[in-house]
N, C-alpha and C positions, 0 to 999 in steps of 0.2 A: 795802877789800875785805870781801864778805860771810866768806871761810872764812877765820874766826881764834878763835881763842881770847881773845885779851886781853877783858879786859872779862867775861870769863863767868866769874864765880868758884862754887866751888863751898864750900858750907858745910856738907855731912853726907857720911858715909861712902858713903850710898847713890848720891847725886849722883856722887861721883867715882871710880866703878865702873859708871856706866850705859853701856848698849851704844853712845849716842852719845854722847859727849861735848862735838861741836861742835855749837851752834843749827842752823845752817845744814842739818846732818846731821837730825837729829831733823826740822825743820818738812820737810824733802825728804823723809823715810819717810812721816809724815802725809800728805801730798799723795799720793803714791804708792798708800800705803791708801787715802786716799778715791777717788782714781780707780777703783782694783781693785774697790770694793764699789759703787759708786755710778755710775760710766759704763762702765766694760766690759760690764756684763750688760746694759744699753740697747741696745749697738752692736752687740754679738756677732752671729756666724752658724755655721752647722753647719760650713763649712768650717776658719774659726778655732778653732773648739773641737778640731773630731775632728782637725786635721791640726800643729797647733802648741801650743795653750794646755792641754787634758787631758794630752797627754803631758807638756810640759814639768813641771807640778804634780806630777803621780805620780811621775815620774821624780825631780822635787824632793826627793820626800820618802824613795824608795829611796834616793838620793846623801845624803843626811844621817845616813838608817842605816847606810850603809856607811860613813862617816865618822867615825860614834864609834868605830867599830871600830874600821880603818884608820887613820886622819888621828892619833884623837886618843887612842888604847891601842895603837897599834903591831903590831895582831897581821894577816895577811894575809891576807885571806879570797878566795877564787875561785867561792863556792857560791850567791851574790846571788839567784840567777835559779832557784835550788831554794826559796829559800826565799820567795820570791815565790812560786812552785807551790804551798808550804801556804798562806799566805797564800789564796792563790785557792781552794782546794779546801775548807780549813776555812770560809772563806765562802759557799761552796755549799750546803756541810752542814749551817751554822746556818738558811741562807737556806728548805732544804727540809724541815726538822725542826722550824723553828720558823717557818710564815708569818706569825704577828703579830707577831715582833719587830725591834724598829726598826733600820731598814739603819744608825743609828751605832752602835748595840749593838751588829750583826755587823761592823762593818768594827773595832770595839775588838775582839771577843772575836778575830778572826778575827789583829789583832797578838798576842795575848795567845796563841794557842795555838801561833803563830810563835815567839816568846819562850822557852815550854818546848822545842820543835826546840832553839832556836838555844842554849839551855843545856845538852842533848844533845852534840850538835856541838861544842859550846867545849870540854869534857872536856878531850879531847886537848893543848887550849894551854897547856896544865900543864907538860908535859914537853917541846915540838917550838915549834919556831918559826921564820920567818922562809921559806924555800923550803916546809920540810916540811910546818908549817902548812896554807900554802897550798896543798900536795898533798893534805893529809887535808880541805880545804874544798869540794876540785873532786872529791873524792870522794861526797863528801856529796849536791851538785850531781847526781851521775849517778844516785846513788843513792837521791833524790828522784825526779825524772823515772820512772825505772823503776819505782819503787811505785806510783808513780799510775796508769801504764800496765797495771801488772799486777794491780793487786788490783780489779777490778768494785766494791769497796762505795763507792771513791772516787768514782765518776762514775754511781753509784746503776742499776749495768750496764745501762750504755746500751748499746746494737747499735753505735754508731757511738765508743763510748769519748768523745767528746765531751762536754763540762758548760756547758751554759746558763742564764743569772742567771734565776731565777723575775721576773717583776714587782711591784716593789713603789715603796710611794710615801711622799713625805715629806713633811708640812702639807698633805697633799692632793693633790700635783702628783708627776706620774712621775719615779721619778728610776733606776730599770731598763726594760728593754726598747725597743720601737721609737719609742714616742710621747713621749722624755724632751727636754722644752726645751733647750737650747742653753745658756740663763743659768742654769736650774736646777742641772745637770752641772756646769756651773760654779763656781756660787756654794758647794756641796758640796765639791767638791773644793778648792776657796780655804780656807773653814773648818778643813779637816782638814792642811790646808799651815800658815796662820797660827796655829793651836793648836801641830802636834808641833813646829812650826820654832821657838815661845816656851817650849815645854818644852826643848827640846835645848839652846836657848841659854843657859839655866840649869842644865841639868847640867853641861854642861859646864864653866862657871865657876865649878862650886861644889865640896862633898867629893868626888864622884865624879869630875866629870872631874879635880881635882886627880890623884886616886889615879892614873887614866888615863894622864894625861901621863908621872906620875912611871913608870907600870911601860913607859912607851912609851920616854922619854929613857933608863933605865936600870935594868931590874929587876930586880938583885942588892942595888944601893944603894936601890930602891926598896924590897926586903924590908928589909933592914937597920934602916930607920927607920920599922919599923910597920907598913908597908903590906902588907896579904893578898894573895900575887900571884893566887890563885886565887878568891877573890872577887870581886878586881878585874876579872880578865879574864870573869868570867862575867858579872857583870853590862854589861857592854860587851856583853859575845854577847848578851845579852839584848835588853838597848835598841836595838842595832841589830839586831838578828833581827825585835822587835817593829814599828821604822819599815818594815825592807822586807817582811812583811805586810802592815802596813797598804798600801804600795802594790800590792801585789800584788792583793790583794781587790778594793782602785780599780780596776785596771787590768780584772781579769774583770769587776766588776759592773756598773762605770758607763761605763766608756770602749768595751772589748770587746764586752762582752754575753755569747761562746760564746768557749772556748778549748777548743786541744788540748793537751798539756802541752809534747811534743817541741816542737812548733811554737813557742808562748810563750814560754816559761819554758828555753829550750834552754841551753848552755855562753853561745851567744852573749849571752844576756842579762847575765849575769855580768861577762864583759867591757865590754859597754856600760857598765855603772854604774861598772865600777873606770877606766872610761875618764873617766869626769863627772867623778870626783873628783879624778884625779891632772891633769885639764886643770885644774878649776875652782880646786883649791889644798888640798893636803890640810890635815888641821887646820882650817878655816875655813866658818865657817855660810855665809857671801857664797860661798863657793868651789862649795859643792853646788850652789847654783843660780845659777850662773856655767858650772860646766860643764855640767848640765843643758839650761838653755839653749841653749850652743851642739854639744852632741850634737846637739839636734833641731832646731834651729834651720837648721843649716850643711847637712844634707842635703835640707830645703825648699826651701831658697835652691837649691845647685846642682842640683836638679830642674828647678825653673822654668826656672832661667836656659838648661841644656843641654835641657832637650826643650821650653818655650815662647818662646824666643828662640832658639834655634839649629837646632828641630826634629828630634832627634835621635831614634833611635827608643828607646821605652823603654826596653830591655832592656839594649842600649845605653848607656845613663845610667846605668844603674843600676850597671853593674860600674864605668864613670868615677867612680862617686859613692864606690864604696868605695875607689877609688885617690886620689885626690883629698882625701880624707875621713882617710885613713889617712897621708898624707904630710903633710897638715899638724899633726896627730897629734904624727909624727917632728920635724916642723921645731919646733913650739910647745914642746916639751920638751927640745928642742937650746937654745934662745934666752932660756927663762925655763923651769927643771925646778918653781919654786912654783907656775906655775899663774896666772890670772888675777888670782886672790887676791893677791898680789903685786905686780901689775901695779898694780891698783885701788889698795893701799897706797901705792906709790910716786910715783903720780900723784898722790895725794892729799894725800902729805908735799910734794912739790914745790909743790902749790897754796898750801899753808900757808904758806911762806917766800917766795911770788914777791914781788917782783921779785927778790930777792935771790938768788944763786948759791947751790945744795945740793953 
């Protein structure tokens, strides 16, 4: 059998620490990358992109910021979808104040001023934790939405409170407004996946997510033996604060175009991503865009199926999609509470020993 171990020995520290361990694993990511870089932007169409593959990516990368938090420092956040909102607005702002600077400048500064938010906001995990937390996070949430609603200098007082990406271009080629290729959006939003998903995967294996886990599994013994609980936790709010701006700015500048805050960025969004991660597997890079995936994945699917195979009428479907959508939800966390992440593990233990009984 190709998935084994024997035979593969490993002779330095760094080898036996790498995120794949088995060949089989490694030459399957490779391929996978060359596909993602090398035939998907051949194949691509407007449809794939705007209805399946940009969200998934964004969303990706929201679900991995919510994860260092959540998954992988314990603390429980409800306010995703606010802080997606600075994300989006500080991108506008760089975007209108500065039009020569380069759209990965603004989608960096645009995490980077999410970052200080989300260091703001962590304050509180000092003292509250665990429901309360998450009370003081969905605060925050509202209380986002609302500023942006109410202060005119955010949406540079437009009549209509609305905020639309200026156009701007990258090597040349649009990558805002109406005339943006399909591969271009793409290949953009790939880049900015395959960078923070190599970053994240190293912090967290390294001092910091150590610290993390430690103040996540138990953060009295986690002080005890050195570790800053308050450090620790801010920089978590950070890191994750910074990835879900980063998606947030994606989401208005390249995918959207024009957002309204309530509408976007509303409660609902919040839950969406805490939904990615507790489906996809907390703790787990695989798990972010595992449930990512199938958040947006599972409502494409039953669209088609109820309103172009069954002709259902939209609206229709649509409330089906969230009963439907929401019950498997129930069920998936009744029958595996780790998530896909889990699932993928156990499958994959099991392949390792076939034929033999686990």
């Amino acid at each position: 059998m190709l998935y084994r171990e024997s035979g593969d020995f490993k002779t330095s520290y760094s080898q036996d620490q790498q995120t794949f361990p088995i060949v089989f694993d490694r030459v399957g990511y490779f391929i996978l990358l060359a596909l993602a870089l090398l035939v998907v932007p051949l194949i691509i169409n407007d449809y794939w992109v705007n209805a399946v593959i940009l969200p998934f990516l964004i969303y990706s990368i929201a679900a991995i910021g919510l994860n260092i938090l959540t998954g992988y420092c314990g603390q429980v956040s409800l306010g995703s979808g606010g802080f997606m909102a600075v994300g989006a607005y500080a991108s506008y702002k760089l975007m209108t104040a500065f039009p020569d600077m380069s759209m990965v400048i603004v989608i960096l500064l645009s995490g980077g001023v999410t970052a200080l938010v989300g260091l703001l906001f962590g304050l509180p995990s000092l003292r509250i934790k665990g429901f309360y937390l998450a009370v003081a996070t969905l605060a925050a949430q509202f209380f986002l939405v609302w500023l942006f609603n109410r202060v005119p200098w955010f949406y540079n007082y437009s009549a209509t409170g609305m905020i639309k990406a200026p156009e701007r271009t990258i090597f040349g080629q649009p990558i805002t407004g109406a005339e943006v290729s399909p591969a271009i959006s793409y290949l953009f939003c790939l880049g900015f996946v395959l960078f923070l998903a190599w970053i994240a995967r190293n912090m967290t294996r390294g001092v910091n997510g150590r610290k993390w886990m430690a103040i996540r599994d138990m953060d009295i013994a986690a002080e005890i033996i050195g570790v800053n609980p308050l450090r620790t936790k801010l920089t978590a709010f950070a890191a994750s604060s910074f990835y879900v701006g980063v998606a947030g700015a994606l989401l208005f500048s390249v995918y959207l175009g024009s957002v309204e805050v309530g509408e976007a960025f509303g409660v609902g969004k919040s839950f969406l991503i805490l939904f990615m991660i507790i489906i996809g597997g907390l703790g787990s890079m695989f798990g972010s865009f595992a449930g990512a995936a199938f958040m947006v994945l599972m409502p494409v699917l039953l669209k088609n199926i109820m309103v172009g195979q069954f002709g259902w009428a939209p609206d229709l479907a649509a409330h089906f999609e969230f009963v439907i959508v929401g019950g498997l939800i129930v069920l998936f966390l009744i029958l595996e509470p780790h998530g896909i992440a889990q699932l993928w593990r156990i499958a994959k233990e099991k392949l390792r020993l076939w034929p033999f009984p686990h």
